[in-house]
Steps between C-alpha positions, in 0.01 A plus 500: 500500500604324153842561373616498174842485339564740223797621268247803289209702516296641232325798649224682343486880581169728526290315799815311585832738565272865439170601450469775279772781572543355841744161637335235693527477878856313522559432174873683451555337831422117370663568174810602642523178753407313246785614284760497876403100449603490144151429349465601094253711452307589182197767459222409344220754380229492275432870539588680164473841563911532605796435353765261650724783549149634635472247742856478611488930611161387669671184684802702596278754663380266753814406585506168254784577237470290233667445134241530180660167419319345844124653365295311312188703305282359244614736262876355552348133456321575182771694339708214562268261360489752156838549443632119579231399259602762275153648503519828296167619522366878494278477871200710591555522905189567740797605755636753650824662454732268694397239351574639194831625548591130618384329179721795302768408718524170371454635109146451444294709249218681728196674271517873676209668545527856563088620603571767678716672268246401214151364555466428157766264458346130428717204445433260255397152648636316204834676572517298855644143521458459836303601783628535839295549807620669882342721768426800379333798712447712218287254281252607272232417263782577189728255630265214532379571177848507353598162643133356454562578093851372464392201683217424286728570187725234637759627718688294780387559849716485797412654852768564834274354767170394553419685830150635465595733782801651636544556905497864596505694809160600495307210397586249159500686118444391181835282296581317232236221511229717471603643150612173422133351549323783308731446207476105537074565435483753273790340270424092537869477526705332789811650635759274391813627711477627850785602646447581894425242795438246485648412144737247401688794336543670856556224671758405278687858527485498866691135549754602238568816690505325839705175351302312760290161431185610575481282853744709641288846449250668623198697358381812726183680388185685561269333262375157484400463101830638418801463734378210697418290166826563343678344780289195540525444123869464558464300767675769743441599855242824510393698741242771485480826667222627612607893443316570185245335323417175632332475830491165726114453436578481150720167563181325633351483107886506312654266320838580453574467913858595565730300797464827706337779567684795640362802719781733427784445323708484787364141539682369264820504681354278786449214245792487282782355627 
């Protein structure tokens, strides 16, 4: 079997270390070796529906304790890219609440809406200077509509990831790209900033947090469009799992074709040296 010669690993997480509220087969095991051999890792997501602080309680309950400051989110990425372009913009967010709370976190003016404590509340459209689009399980006709007339008013438009679904246990669900596309027709505008795999802007977070040349990392995923794509772009080693959505057939037509394809996990261990 192929060896390869490492120093970091970027590692995506739903379909790669868990799948839904469950951990992979092996996955706390690899991590820790990994980390016994003094690899750097980083965690990559382009799931918005947690917090980092989220996703480090969820990590640490599979036995994978990990600082917020080694998570990556597309809500962390963007936020960045706001505030060091000194960005201050009142956003409309298609998101959920952990997404949210991360932009706040970094002082960015959210526009609240409060439904269910008053259906009648409307925001103005003109009041919005930017537009910012996540997974979002309670979507709805009002939101759409919201972002749809700030958009066409002029607003910005930035989006967290363009997955047009999200691995679950039961079967894939609806994310990002999905809203993203019905907002793209309707409006005739372009999302100019996307945050999320495989984006310059994530990329470029994830090798300043690793301090690694990208030909000394690794990225680790589930999905070929996303994970997979972001690695080759960098010219990085990649290897895909095949633990959530991406199944081998699907190889045979892809074009993003990572240098291996792993099983479990587990298999990782068996080719890096």
């Amino acid at each position: 079997m192929k060896k390869i010669n490492v120093d970091g690993f970027i590692f995506d997480l739903d379909g790669t270390i868990y799948l839904g509220d469950k951990a992979l087969p092996s996955a706390a095991e690899t991590i820790a070796e990994l980390r016994r051999r003094g690899k750097r890792l980083l965690f990559a997501s382009n799931k918005t529906v947690e917090s980092r602080k989220g996703y480090a309680e969820k990590l640490a309950a599979f036995g994978i304790p990990t600082p917020e400051d080694d998570i990556l989110s597309p809500a962390t990425v963007l936020a960045s890219y706001l505030t060091r372009n000194r960005l201050d913009l009142k956003l409309y967010v298609i998101g959920e609440e952990g997404f949210r709370e991360e932009l706040r976190g970094f002082g960015l003016l959210v526009v609240d809406e409060k439904w269910d404590q008053d259906p009648q509340q409307v925001i103005d459209p003109a009041g919005i200077d930017a537009v910012v689009v996540a997974g979002d399980r309670s979507l709805d006709y009002r939101k759409i509509n919201t972002a749809y007339q700030a958009l066409v008013r002029g607003a910005r438009f930035f989006a967290a990831n363009p997955d047009k679904t999200c691995p679950a246990p039961d079967g894939a669900v609806p994310d990002a790209g999905a809203t993203i596309a019905a907002l793209e027709t309707i409006s005739g505008r372009q999302v100019e900033v996307l945050a999320g795999k495989p984006s310059p802007l994530m990329l470029e977070a994830a090798l300043n947090n690793l301090q690694l040349p990208a030909n000394r990392c690794m990225m680790v995923g589930d999905v070929l469009e996303t994970d997979i794509r972001m690695g080759q772009k960098a010219s990085m080693a990649t290897a895909l799992v095949l633990t959530g959505l991406t199944r081998r057939e699907d190889l045979a037509r892809a074009d993003d074709i990572p240098d291996f394809v792993l099983e479990t996990l587990s298999e990782l261990l068996e080719i890096v040296l």
